[in-house]
N, CA, C and O atoms as a Tripos MOL2 file, in Angstrom:
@<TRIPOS>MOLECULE
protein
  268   267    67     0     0
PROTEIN
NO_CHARGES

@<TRIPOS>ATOM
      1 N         -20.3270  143.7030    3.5460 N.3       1 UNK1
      2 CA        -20.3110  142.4870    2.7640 C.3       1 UNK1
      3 C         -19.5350  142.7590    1.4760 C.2       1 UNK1
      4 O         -19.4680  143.8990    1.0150 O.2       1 UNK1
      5 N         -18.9060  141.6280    0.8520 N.am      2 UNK2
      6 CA        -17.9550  141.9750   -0.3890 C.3       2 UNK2
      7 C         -18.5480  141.3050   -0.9520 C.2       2 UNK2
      8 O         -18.8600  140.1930   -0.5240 O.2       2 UNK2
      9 N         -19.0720  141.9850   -2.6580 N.am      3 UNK3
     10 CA        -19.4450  141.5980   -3.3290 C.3       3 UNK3
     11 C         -18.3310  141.9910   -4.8430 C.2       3 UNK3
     12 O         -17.3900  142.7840   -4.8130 O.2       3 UNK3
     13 N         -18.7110  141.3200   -5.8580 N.am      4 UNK4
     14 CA        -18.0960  141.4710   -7.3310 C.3       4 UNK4
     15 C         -18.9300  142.0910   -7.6690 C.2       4 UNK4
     16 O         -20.0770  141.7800   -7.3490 O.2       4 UNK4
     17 N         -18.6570  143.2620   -8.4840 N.am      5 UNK5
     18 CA        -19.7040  144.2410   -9.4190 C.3       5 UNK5
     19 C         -19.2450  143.2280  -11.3320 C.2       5 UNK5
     20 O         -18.1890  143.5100  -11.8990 O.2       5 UNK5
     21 N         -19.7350  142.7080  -11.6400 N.am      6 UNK6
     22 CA        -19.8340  142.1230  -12.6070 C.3       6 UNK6
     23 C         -19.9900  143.1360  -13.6580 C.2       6 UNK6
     24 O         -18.9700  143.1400  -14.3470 O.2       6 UNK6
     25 N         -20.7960  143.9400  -14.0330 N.am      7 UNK7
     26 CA        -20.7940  145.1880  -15.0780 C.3       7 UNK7
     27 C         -21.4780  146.5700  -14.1250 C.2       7 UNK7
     28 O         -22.3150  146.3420  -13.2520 O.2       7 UNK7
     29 N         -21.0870  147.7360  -14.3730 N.am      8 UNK8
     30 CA        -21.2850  148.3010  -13.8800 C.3       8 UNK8
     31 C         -22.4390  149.1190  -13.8250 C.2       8 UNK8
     32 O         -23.1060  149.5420  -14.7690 O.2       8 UNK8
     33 N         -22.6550  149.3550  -12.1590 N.am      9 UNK9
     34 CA        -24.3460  149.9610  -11.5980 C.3       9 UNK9
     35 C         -24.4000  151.0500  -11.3150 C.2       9 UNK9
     36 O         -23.5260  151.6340  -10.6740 O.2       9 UNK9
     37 N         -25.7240  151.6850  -11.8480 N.am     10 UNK10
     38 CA        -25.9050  152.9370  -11.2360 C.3      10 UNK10
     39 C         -26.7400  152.7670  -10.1960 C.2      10 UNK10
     40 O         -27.7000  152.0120  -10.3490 O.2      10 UNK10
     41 N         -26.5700  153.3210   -9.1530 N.am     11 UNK11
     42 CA        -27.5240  153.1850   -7.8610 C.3      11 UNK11
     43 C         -27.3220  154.6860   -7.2410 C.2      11 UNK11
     44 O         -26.2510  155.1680   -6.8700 O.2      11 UNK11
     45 N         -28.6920  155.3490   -7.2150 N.am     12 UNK12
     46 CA        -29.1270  156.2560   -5.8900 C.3      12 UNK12
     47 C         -27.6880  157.5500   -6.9140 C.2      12 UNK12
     48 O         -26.7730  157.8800   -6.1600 O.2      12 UNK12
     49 N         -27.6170  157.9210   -7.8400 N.am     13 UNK13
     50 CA        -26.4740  159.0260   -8.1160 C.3      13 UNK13
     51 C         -25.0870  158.5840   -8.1400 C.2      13 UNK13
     52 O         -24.2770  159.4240   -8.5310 O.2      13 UNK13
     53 N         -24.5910  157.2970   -7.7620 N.am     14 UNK14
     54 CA        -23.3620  156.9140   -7.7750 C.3      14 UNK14
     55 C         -23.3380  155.7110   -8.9680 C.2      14 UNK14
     56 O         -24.1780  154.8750   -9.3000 O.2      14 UNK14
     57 N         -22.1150  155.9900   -9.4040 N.am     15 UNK15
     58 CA        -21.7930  154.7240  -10.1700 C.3      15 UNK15
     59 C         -20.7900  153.6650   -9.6510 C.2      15 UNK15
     60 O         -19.6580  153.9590   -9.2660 O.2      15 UNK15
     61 N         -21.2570  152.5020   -9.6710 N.am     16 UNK16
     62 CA        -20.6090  151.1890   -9.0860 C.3      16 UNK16
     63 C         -19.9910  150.5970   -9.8790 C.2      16 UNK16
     64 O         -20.7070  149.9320  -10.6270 O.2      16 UNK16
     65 N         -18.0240  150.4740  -10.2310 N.am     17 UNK17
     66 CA        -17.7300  150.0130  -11.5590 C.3      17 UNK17
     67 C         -17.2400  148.7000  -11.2870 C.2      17 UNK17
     68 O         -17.1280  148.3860  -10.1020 O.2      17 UNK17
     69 N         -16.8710  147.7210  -12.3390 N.am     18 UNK18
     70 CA        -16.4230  146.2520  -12.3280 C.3      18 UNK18
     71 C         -15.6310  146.3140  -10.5970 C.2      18 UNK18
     72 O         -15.5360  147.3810   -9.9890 O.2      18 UNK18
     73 N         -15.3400  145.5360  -10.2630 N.am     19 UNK19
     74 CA        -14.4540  144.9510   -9.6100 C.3      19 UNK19
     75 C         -15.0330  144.5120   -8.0480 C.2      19 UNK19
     76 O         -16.2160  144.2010   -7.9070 O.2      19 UNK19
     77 N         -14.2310  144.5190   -7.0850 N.am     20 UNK20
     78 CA        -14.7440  143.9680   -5.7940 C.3      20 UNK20
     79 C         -15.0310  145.0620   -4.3280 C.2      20 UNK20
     80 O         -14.1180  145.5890   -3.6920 O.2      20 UNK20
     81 N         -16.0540  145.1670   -4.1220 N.am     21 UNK21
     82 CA        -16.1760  146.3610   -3.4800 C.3      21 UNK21
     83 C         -17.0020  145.6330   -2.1860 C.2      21 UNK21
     84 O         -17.3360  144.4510   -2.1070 O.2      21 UNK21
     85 N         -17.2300  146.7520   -1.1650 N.am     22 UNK22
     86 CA        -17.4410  146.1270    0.2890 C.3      22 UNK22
     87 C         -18.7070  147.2160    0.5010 C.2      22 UNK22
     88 O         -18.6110  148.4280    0.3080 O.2      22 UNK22
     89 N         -19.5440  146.7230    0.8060 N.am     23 UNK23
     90 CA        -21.0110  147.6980    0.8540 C.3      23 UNK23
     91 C         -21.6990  147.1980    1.9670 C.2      23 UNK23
     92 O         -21.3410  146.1340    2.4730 O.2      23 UNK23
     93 N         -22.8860  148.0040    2.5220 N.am     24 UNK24
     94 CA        -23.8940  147.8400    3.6120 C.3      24 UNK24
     95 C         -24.4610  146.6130    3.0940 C.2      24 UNK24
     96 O         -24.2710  146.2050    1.9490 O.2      24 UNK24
     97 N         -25.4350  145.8180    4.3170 N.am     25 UNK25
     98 CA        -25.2950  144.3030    3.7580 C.3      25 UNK25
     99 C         -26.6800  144.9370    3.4100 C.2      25 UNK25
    100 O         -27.1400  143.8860    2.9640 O.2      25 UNK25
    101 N         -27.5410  145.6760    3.2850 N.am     26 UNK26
    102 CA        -28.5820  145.8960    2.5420 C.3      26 UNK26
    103 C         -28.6440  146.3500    1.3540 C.2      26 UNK26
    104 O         -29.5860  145.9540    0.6680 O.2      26 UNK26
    105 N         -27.7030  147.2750    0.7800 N.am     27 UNK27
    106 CA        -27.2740  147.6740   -0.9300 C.3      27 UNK27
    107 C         -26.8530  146.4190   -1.6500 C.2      27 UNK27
    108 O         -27.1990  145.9920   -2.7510 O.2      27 UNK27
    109 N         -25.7690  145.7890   -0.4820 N.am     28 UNK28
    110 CA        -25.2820  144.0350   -1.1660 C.3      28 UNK28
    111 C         -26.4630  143.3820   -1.6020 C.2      28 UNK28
    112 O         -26.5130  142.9300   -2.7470 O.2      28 UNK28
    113 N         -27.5290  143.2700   -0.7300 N.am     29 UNK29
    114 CA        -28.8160  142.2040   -1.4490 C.3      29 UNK29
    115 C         -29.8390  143.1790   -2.2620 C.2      29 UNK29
    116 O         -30.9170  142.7300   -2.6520 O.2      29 UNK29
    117 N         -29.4310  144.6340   -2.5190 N.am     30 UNK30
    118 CA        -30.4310  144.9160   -3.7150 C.3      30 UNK30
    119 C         -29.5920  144.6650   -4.9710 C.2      30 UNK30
    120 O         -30.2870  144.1280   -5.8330 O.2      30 UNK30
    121 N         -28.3030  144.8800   -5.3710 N.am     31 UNK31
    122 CA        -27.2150  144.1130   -6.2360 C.3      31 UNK31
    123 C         -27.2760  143.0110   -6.5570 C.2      31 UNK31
    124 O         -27.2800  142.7630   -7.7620 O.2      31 UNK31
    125 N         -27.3450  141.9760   -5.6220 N.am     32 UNK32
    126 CA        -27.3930  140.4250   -5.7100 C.3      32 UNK32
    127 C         -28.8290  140.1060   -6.2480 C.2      32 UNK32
    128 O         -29.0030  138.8940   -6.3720 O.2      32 UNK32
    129 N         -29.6040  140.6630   -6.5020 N.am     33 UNK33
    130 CA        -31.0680  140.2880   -7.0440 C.3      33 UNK33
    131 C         -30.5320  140.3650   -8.6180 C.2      33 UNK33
    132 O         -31.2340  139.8350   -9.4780 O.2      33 UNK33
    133 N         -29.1990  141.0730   -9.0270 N.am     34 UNK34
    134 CA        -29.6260  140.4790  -10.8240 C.3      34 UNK34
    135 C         -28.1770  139.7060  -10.8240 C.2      34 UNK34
    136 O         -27.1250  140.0940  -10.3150 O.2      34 UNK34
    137 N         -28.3170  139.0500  -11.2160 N.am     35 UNK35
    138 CA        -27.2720  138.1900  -11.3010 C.3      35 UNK35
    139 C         -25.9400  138.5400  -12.0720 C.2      35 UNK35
    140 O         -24.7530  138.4340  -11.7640 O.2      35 UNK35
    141 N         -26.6600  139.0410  -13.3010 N.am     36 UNK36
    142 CA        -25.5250  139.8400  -14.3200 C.3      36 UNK36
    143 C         -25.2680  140.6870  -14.2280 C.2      36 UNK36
    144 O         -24.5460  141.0970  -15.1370 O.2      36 UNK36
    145 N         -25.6160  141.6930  -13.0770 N.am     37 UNK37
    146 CA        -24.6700  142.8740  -12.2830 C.3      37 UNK37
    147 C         -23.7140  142.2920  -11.1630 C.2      37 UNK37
    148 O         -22.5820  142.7730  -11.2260 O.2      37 UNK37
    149 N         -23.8960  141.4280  -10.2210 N.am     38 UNK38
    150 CA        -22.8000  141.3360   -9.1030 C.3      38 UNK38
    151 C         -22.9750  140.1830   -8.5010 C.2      38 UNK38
    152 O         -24.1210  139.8810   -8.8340 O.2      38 UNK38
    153 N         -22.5350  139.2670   -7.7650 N.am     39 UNK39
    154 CA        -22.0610  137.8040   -7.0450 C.3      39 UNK39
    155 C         -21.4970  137.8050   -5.6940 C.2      39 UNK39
    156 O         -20.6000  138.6260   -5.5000 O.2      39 UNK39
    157 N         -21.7380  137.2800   -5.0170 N.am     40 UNK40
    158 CA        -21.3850  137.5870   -4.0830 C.3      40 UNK40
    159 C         -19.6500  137.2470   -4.1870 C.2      40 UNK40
    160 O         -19.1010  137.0030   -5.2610 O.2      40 UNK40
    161 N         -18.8330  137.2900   -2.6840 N.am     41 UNK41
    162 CA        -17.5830  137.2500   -2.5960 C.3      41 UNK41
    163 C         -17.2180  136.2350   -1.8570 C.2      41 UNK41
    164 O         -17.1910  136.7410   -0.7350 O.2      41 UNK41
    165 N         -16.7790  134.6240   -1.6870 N.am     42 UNK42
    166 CA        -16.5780  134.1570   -0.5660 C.3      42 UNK42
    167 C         -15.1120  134.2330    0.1740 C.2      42 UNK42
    168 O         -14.1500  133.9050   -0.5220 O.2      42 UNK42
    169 N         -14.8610  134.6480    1.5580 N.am     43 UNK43
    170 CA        -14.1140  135.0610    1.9250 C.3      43 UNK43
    171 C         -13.1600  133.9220    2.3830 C.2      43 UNK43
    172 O         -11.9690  134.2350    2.3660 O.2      43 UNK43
    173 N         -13.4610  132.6440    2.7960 N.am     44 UNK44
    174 CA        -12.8050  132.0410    3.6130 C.3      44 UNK44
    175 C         -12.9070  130.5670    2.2210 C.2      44 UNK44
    176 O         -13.7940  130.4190    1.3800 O.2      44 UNK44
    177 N         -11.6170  129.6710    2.4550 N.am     45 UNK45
    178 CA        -11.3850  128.5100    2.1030 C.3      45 UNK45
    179 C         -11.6450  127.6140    2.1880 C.2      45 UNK45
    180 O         -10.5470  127.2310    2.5930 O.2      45 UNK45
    181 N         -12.5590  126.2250    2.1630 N.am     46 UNK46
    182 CA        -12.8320  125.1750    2.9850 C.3      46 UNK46
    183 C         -11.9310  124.3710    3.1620 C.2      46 UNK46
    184 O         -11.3740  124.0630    2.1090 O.2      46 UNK46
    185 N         -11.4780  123.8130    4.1930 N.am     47 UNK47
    186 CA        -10.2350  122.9100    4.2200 C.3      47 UNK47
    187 C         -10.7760  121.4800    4.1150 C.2      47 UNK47
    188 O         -11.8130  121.2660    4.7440 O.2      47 UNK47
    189 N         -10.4610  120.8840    3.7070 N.am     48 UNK48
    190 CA        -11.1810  119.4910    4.3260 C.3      48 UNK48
    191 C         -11.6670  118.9960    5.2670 C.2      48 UNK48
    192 O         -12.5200  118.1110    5.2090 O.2      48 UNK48
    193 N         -10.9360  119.7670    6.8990 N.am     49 UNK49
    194 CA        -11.7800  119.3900    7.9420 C.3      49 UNK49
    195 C         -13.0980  120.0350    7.9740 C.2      49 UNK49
    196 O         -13.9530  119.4450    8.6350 O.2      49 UNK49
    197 N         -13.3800  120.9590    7.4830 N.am     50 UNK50
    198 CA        -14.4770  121.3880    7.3470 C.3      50 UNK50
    199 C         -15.2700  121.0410    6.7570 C.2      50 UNK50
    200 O         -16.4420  121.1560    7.1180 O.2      50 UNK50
    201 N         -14.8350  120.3830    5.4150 N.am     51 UNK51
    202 CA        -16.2470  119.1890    4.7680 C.3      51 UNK51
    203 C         -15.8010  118.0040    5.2300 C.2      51 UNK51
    204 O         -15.2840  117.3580    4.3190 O.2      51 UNK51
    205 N         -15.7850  117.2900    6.5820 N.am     52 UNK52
    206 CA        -15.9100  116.2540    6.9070 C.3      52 UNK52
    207 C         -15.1540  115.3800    5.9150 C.2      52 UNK52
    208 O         -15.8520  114.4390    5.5370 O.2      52 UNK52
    209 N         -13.8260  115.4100    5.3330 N.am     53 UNK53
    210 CA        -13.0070  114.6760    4.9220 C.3      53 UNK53
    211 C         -11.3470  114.4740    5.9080 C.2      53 UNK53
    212 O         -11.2030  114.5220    7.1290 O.2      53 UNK53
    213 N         -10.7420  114.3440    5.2910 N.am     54 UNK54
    214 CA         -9.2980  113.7730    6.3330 C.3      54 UNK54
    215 C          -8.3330  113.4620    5.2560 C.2      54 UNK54
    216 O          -8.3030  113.2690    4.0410 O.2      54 UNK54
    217 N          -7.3840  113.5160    6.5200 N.am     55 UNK55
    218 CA         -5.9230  113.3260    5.3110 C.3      55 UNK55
    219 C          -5.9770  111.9810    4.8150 C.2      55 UNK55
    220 O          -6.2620  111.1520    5.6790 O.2      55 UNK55
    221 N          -5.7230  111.4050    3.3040 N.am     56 UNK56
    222 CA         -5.7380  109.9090    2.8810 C.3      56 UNK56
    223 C          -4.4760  109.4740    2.9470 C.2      56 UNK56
    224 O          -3.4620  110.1720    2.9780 O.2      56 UNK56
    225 N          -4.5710  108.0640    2.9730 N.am     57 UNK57
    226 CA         -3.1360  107.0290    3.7880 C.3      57 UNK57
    227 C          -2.8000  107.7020    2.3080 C.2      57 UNK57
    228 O          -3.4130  108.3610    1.4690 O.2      57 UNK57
    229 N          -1.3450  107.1030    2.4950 N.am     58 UNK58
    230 CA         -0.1670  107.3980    1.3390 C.3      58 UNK58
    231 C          -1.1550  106.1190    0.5010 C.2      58 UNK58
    232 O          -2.1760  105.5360    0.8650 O.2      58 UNK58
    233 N          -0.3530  106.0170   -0.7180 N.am     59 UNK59
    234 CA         -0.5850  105.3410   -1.9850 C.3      59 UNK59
    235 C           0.1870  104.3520   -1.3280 C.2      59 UNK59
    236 O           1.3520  104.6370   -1.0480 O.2      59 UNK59
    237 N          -0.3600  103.0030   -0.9730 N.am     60 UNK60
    238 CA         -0.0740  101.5350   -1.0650 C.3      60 UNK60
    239 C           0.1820  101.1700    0.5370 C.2      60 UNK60
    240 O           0.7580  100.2010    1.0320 O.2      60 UNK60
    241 N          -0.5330  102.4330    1.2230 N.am     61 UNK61
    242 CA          0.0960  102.1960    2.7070 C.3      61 UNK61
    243 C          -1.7650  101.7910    3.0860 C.2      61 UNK61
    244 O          -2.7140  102.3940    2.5850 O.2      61 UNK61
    245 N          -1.8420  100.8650    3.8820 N.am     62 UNK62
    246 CA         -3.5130  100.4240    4.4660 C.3      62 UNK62
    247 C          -3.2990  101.5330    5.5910 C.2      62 UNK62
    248 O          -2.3290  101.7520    6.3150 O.2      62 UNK62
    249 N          -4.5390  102.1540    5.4860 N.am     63 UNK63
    250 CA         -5.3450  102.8120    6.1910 C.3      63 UNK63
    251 C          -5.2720  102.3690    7.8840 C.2      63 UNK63
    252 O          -5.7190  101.2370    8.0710 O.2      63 UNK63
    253 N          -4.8280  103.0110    9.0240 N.am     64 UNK64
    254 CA         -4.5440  102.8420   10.2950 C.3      64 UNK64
    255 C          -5.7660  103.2880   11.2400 C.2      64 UNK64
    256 O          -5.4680  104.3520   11.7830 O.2      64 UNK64
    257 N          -6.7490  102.9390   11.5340 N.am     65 UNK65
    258 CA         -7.6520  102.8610   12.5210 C.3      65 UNK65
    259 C          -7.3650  103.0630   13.6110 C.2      65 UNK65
    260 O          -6.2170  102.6800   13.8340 O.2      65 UNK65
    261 N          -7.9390  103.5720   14.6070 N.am     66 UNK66
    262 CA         -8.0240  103.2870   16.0850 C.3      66 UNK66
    263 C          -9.2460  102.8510   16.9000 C.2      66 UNK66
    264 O         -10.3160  103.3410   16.5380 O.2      66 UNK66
    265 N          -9.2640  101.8910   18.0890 N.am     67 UNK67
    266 CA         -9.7920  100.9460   18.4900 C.3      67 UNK67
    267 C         -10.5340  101.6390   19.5350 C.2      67 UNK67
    268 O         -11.2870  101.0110   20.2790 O.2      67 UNK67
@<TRIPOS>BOND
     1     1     2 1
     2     2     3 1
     3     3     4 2
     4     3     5 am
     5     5     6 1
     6     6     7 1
     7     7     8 2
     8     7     9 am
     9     9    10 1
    10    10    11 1
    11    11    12 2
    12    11    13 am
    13    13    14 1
    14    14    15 1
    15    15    16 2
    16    15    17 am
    17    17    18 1
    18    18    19 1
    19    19    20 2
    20    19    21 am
    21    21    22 1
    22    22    23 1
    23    23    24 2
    24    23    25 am
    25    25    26 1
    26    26    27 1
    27    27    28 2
    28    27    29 am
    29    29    30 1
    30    30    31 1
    31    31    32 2
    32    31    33 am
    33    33    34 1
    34    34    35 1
    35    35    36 2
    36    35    37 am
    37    37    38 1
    38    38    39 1
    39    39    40 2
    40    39    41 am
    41    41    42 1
    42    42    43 1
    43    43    44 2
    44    43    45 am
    45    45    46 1
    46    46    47 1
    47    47    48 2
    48    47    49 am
    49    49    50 1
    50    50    51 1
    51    51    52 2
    52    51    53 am
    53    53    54 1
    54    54    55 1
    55    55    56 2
    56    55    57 am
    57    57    58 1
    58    58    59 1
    59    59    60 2
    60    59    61 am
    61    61    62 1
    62    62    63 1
    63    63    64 2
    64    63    65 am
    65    65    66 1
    66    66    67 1
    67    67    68 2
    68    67    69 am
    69    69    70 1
    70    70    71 1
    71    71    72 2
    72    71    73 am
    73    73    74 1
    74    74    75 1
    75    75    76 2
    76    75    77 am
    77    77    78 1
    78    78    79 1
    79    79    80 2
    80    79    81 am
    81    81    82 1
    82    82    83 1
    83    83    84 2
    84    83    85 am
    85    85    86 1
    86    86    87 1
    87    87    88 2
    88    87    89 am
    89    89    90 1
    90    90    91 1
    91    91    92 2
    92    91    93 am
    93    93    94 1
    94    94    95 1
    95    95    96 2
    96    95    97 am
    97    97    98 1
    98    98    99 1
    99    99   100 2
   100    99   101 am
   101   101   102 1
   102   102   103 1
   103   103   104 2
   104   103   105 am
   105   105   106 1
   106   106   107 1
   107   107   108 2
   108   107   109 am
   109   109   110 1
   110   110   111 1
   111   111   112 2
   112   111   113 am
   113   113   114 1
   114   114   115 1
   115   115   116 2
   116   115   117 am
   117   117   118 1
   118   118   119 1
   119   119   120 2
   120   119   121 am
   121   121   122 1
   122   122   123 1
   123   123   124 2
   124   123   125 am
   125   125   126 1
   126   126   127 1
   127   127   128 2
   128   127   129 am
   129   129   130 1
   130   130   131 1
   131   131   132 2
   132   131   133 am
   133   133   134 1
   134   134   135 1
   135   135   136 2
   136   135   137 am
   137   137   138 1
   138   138   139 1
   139   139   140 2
   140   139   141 am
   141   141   142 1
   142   142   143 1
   143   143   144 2
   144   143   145 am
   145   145   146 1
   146   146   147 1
   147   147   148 2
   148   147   149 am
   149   149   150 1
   150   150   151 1
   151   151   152 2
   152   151   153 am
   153   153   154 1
   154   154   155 1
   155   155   156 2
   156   155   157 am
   157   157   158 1
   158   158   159 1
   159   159   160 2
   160   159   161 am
   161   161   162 1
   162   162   163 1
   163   163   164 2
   164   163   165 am
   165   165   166 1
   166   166   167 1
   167   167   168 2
   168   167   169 am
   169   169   170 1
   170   170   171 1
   171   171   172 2
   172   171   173 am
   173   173   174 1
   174   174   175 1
   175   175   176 2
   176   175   177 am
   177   177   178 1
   178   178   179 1
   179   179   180 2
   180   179   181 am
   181   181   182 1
   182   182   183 1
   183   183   184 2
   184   183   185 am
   185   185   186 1
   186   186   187 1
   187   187   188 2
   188   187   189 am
   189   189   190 1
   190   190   191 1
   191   191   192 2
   192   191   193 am
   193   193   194 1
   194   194   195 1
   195   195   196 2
   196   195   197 am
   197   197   198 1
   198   198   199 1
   199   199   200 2
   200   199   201 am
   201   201   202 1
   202   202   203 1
   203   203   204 2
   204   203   205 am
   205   205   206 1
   206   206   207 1
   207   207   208 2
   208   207   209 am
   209   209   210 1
   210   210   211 1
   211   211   212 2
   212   211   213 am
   213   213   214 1
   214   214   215 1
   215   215   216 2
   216   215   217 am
   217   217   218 1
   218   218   219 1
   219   219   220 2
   220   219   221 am
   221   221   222 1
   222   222   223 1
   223   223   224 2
   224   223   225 am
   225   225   226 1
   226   226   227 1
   227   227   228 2
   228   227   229 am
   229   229   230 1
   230   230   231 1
   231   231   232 2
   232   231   233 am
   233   233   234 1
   234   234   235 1
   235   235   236 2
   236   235   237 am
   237   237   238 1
   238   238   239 1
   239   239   240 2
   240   239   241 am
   241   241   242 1
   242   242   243 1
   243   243   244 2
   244   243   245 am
   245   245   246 1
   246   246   247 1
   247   247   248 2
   248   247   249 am
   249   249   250 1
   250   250   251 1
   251   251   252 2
   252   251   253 am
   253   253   254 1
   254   254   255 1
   255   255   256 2
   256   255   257 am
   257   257   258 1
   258   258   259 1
   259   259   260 2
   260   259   261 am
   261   261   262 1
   262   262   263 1
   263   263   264 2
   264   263   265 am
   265   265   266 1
   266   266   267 1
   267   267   268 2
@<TRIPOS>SUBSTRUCTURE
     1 UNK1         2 RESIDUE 1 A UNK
     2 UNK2         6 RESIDUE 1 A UNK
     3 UNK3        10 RESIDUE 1 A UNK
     4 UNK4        14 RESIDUE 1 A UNK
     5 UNK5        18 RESIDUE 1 A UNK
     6 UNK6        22 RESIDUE 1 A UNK
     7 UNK7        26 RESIDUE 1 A UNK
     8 UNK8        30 RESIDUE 1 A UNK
     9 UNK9        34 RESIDUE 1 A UNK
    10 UNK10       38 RESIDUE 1 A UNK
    11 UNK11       42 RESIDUE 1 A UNK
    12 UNK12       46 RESIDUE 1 A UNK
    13 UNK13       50 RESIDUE 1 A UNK
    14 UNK14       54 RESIDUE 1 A UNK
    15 UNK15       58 RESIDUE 1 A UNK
    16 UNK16       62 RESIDUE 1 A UNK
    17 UNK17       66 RESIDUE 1 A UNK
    18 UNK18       70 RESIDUE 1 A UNK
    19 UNK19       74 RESIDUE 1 A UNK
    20 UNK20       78 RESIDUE 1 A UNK
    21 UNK21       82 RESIDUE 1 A UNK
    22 UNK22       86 RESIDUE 1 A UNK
    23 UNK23       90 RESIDUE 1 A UNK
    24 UNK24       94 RESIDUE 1 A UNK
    25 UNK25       98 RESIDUE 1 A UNK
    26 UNK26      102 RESIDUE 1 A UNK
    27 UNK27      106 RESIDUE 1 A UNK
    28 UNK28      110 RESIDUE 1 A UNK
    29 UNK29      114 RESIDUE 1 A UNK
    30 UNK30      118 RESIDUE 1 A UNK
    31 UNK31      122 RESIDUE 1 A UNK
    32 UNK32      126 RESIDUE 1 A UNK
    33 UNK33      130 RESIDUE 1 A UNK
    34 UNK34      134 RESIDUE 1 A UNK
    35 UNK35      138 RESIDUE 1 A UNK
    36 UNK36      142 RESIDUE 1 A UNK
    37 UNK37      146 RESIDUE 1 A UNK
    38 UNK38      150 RESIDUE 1 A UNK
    39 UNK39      154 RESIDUE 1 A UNK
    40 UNK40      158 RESIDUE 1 A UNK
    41 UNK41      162 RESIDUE 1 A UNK
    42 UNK42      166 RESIDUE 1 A UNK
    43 UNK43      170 RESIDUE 1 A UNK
    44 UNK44      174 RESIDUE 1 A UNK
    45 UNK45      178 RESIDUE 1 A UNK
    46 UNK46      182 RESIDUE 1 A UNK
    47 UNK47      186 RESIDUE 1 A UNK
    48 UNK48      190 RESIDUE 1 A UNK
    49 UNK49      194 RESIDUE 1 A UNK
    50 UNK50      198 RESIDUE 1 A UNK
    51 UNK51      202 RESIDUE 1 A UNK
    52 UNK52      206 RESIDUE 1 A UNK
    53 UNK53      210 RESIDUE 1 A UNK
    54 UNK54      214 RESIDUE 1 A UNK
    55 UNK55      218 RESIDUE 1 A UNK
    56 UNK56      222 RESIDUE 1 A UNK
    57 UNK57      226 RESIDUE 1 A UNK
    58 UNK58      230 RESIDUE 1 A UNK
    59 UNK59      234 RESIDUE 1 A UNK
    60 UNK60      238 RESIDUE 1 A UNK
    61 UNK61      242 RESIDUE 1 A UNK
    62 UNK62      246 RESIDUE 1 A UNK
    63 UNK63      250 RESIDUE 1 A UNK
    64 UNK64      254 RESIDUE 1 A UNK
    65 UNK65      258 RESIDUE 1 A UNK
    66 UNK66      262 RESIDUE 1 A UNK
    67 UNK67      266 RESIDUE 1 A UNK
Protein backbone atom coordinates (compact mmCIF):
# COMPACT_ATOMS: atom_id res chain seq x y z
CA UNK A 1 0.00 0.00 0.00
CA UNK A 2 1.36 3.66 -0.72
CA UNK A 3 1.16 5.85 1.77
CA UNK A 4 2.66 9.75 2.40
CA UNK A 5 4.92 9.88 5.47
CA UNK A 6 3.85 13.43 6.43
CA UNK A 7 6.74 13.98 9.22
CA UNK A 8 8.93 11.53 9.96
CA UNK A 9 8.49 7.92 11.99
CA UNK A 10 10.32 5.89 13.98
CA UNK A 11 8.98 2.39 13.89
CA UNK A 12 10.46 -1.07 15.22
CA UNK A 13 14.56 0.55 14.75
CA UNK A 14 13.96 2.12 11.37
CA UNK A 15 13.33 5.56 10.51
CA UNK A 16 10.49 6.47 8.03
CA UNK A 17 11.32 9.98 6.38
CA UNK A 18 8.80 12.60 4.57
CA UNK A 19 7.81 11.44 1.31
CA UNK A 20 5.85 8.49 -0.44
CA UNK A 21 6.72 5.07 0.40
CA UNK A 22 5.01 1.54 -0.30
CA UNK A 23 4.72 -0.73 2.91
CA UNK A 24 2.91 -4.06 4.15
CA UNK A 25 -0.79 -3.19 4.28
CA UNK A 26 -0.48 -3.85 8.06
CA UNK A 27 2.51 -1.20 9.02
CA UNK A 28 0.25 1.13 6.42
CA UNK A 29 -2.76 0.99 9.03
CA UNK A 30 -0.50 1.30 12.18
CA UNK A 31 0.81 4.81 10.37
CA UNK A 32 -2.60 5.82 9.25
CA UNK A 33 -3.94 5.83 12.93
CA UNK A 34 -2.19 9.45 13.47
CA UNK A 35 -3.05 11.55 11.05
CA UNK A 36 -0.10 14.01 11.39
CA UNK A 37 2.37 11.30 10.59
CA UNK A 38 1.00 9.81 7.15
CA UNK A 39 -2.28 9.74 4.60
CA UNK A 40 -2.95 7.51 2.63
CA UNK A 41 -2.01 7.60 -1.35
CA UNK A 42 -4.80 7.45 -3.99
CA UNK A 43 -3.61 5.74 -6.95
CA UNK A 44 -6.12 5.95 -9.66
CA UNK A 45 -8.19 9.15 -11.17
CA UNK A 46 -11.93 9.29 -11.27
CA UNK A 47 -13.12 10.00 -14.66
CA UNK A 48 -16.51 11.00 -14.86
CA UNK A 49 -17.79 7.77 -16.01
CA UNK A 50 -17.04 6.59 -12.90
CA UNK A 51 -19.03 9.13 -10.85
CA UNK A 52 -21.99 8.61 -12.92
CA UNK A 53 -21.62 11.88 -14.93
CA UNK A 54 -21.20 12.23 -18.96
CA UNK A 55 -19.90 14.37 -21.48
CA UNK A 56 -22.16 17.90 -21.50
CA UNK A 57 -23.79 19.14 -24.91
CA UNK A 58 -21.59 22.03 -26.22
CA UNK A 59 -22.69 25.58 -24.94
CA UNK A 60 -26.02 26.52 -26.85
CA UNK A 61 -26.35 23.08 -28.51
CA UNK A 62 -29.87 21.15 -26.74
CA UNK A 63 -29.01 18.11 -25.30
CA UNK A 64 -29.70 14.85 -27.83
CA UNK A 65 -31.58 11.94 -26.19
CA UNK A 66 -32.28 8.60 -27.37
CA UNK A 67 -35.68 6.94 -27.61
Amino acid sequence: MKIEILNPIEHDGKRFERGLVELGEELSKIFLKFKHAARAVIDAVETPAQTGGGTAAPQGAPAVTKK
